[in-house]
N, C-alpha and C positions, 0 to 999 in steps of 0.2 A: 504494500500500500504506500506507494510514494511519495503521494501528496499528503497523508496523513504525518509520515515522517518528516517531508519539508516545515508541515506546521508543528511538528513541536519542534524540530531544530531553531525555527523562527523564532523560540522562545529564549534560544542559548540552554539547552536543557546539556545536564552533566553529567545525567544518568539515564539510561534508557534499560527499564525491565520488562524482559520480553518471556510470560509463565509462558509454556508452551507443550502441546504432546508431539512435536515434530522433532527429529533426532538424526544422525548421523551428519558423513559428509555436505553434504548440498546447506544442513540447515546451521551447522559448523561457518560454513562458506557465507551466509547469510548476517550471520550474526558479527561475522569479523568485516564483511562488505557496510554496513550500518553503524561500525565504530570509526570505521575510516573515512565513512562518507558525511555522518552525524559530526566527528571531534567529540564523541561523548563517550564515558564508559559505560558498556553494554552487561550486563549480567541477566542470563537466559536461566532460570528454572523449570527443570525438565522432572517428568513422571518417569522414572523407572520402578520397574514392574517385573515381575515371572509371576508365571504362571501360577506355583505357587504359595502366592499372596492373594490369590483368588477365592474366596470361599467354598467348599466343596460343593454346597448344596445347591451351586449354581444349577440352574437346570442344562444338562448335557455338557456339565464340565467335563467328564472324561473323553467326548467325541473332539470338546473345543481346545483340550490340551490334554493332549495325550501324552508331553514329556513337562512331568512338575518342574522342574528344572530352567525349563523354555523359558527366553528372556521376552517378553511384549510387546516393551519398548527398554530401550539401553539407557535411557537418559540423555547425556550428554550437555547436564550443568556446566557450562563455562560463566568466563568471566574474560572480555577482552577489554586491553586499557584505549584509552583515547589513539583514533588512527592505525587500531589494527594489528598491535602486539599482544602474544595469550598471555593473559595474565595468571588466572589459573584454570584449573581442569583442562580437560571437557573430563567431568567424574562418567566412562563409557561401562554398564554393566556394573553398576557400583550402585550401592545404598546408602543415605548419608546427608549432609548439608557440609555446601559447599563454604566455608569462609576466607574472607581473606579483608586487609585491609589496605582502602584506596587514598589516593588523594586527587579529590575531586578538581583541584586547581590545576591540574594537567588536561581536563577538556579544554578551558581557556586556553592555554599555551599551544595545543593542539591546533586550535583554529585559525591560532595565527598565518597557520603553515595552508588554511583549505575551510574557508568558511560556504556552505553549500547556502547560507541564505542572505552571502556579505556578496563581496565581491567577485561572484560567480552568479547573483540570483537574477539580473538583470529588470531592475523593477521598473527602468523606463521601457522595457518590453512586455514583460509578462506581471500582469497581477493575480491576488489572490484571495479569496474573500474564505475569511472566517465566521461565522454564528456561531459566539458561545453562547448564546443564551439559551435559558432552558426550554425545554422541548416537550410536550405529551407524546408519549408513546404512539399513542392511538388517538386519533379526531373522528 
């Protein structure tokens, strides 16, 4: 969602938490693509899961996971710093919480070097309309 993340980068945001059940390569790829494109530090928390931590009494547990063992999803909690270096994890296959500790003043220093909504946004070209205000659901 791009324009979504332009507008919070618009904001100068320093942190960017992205809960997530998507995992491996690609979403690894994704998450270090939005540290370098944002200047902000990215920290992704991921659902890992086996099989069994599934309650048994699922109905047709045993047809849906025939090895208790079966990973569901791996996880893949990272944490990358401003611009795209890992900072920790990705915890792959791993149960746990992930910590670590940041210093948030390196998104600033980051953006010096690639500001996506500074002097790259071209706002005598393109604009963009935000509505925060709040919303019904349903009308």
């Amino acid at each position: 969602m791009p324009l979504a993340r332009y507008a919070m980068y618009s904001q100068n945001i320093d942190i960017y938490v992205a809960p997530t059940w998507d995992e491996g390569k690609t979403w690894l790829a994704t998450m270090q693509h939005i540290a370098k494109e944002g200047g902000c530090w990215v920290i992704s928390c991921a659902t890992s899961i086996q099989a069994s931590d599934i309650p048994l009494d699922l109905p047709h547990y045993n047809e849906l996971f025939p090895k208790k063992d079966e990973w569901i999803n791996c996880g893949d909690a990272v944490i990358y710093k401003p611009f795209g270096e890992l900072h920790a994890g990705p915890m792959n296959k791993k149960k746990g919480i992930l910590f670590s500790d940041i210093d948030v003043s390196l998104s600033r220093v980051s953006r010096r070097r690639f500001d996506a909504t500074g002097h790259y946004s071209r706002p005598d070209i393109f604009s963009l309309k935000i509505d925060k205000s709040k919303k019904k659901p349903v009308i």
